[in-house]
N, C-alpha and C positions, 0 to 999 in steps of 0.2 A: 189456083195459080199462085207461083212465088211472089209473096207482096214483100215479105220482109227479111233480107240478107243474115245469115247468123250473125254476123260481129255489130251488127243495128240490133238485132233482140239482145244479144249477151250485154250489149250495151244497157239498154235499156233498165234489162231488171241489176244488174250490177249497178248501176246510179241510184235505183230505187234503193235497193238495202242500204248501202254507203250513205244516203240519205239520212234513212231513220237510223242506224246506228251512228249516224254523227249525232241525231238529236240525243238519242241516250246518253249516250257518254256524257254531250254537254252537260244534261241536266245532272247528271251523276255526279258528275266534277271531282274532288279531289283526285287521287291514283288514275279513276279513267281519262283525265283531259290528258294524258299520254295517246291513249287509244282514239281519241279526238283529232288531236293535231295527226297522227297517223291514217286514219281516215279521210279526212279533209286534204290529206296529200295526195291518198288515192283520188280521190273523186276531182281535184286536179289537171290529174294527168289522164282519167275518163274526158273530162269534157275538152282537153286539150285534143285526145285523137276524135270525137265527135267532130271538132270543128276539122279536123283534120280532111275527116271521114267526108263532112259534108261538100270536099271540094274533089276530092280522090277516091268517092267511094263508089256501091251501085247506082243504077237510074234513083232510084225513089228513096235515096239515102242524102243525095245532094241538093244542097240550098237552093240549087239555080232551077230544079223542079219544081220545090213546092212551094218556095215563098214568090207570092204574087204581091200585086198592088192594088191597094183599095179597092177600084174598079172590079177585081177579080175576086174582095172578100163581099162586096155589098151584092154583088150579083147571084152569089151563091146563096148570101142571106135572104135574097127575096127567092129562092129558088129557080134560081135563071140560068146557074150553072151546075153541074155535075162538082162530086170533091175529088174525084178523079181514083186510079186506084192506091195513090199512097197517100199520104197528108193533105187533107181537104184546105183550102185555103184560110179556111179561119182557124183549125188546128195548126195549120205554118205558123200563124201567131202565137198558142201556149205555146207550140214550139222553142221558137227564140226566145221568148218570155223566162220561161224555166234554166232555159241555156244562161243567159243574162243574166239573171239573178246567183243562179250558184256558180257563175265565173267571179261577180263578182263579192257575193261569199267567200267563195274560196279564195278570192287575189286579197281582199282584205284580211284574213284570218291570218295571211303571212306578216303582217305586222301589229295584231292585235296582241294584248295586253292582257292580264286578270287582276292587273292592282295587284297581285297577292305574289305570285312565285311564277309562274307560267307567260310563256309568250309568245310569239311565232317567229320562226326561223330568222326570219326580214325586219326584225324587231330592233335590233342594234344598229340598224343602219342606218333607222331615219331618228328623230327627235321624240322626244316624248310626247309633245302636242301632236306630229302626225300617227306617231304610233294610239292614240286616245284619240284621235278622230276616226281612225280604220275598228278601232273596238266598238266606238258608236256605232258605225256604221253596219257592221256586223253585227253588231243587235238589232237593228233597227231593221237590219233585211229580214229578219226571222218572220215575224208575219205575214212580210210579201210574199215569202217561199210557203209558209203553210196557206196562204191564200190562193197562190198559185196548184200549189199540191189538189186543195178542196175543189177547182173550179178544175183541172187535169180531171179527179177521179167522177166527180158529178156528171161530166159529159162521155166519159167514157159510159157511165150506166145509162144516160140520155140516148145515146145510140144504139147500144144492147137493148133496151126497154121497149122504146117507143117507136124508133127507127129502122129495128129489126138486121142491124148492121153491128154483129158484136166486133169488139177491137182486143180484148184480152185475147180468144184465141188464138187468133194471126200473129200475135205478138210471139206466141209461145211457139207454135208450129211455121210460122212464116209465110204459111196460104191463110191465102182467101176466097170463097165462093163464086161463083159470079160474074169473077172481072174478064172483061176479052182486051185487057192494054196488054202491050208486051210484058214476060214475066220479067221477074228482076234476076240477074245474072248472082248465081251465087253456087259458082266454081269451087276447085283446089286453091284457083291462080287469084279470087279475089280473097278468098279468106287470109291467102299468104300477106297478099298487098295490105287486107287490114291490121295481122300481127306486127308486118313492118313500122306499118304508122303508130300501135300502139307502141313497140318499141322507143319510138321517137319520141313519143307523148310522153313515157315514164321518163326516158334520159334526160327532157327539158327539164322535167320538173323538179328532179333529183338535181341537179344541176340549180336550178334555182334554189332548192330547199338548202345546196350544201354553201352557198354564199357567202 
């Protein structure tokens, strides 16, 4: 069954790589924090149509699916609920979590700083103390996000492993075994409606970057 829409997987592994090639670059630094701040712009305007996506996209792509309330993550965890066929309720959690973190990565990198020569687009606009608290801050996420990352990749094998429920595949191909929910709708007419929104995501962002 179609669990997962193309422009959800293209999503997906494009934020993955964009991801660690921002770490690269970072740690690279001189000539590549070029390629840094150009990345970090992409993945931008990824998480901009994600959020885009999650209000305008398929069934099992939208927030109002799979993010539940406590009630609905506690009950799972004692196994009392099903995780349904897209984002099990305590996965809506990394969900947001990773979303959260590299939005706000990314919002602050627009004003960060290197001391040295380098800066973010958004940098001249505000003061130097807020521009060197958005640099703190953006260091200080790095851990949460590789923390986030490590507990993403360890449940993914958690469930291939033990569970017997892999999640790499479907990611790649878009089924999954099993399910009898309705499939996910992944048309002409919705793939057009997700280039539209990503259209939209890159203009904002370009837009902000050009400030």
């Amino acid at each position: 069954m179609r669990v997962w829409d193309l422009p959800t997987r293209l999503f997906h592994w494009s934020l993955a790589s964009l991801a660690v090639f921002s770490v690269v670059t970072a740690k690279a630094g001189g000539n590549w924090l070029q390629w840094h701040f150009w990345s970090g712009y992409a993945l931008l305007a990824l998480l901009l149509f994600r959020v885009l996506w999650g209000v305008a996209g398929d069934r099992y792509a939208r927030f109002a699916q799979f993010v539940r309330g406590p009630s609905a993550v506690l009950a799972y965890l004692r196994g009392r609920a099903d995780g349904g066929a897209g984002h099990n309720p305590l996965g809506a959690l990394s969900v947001l979590a990773i979303l959260a973190a590299l939005l706000l990565q990314a919002g602050t990198g627009l004003f960060a700083n290197d001391a040295i020569f380098s800066e973010g687009p958004l940098a001249k606009l505000v003061s130097q103390a807020t521009s060197d608290r958005s640099t703190a801050i953006h260091k200080w996420n790095e851990p949460v996000l590789y923390a986030l990352a490590g507990l993403h990749v360890a449940a993914v094998a958690y469930y291939a492993l033990l569970r017997r429920r892999p999640m790499i595949g479907p990611m790649i191909t878009g089924d999954r075994r099993g399910e009898s929910a309705p499939p996910a709708r992944d048309d002409a007419a919705m793939r057009l409606r997700a280039l539209i929104l990503m259209i939209v995501a890159a203009g904002l962002t370009a837009y902000v970057v050009r400030l």
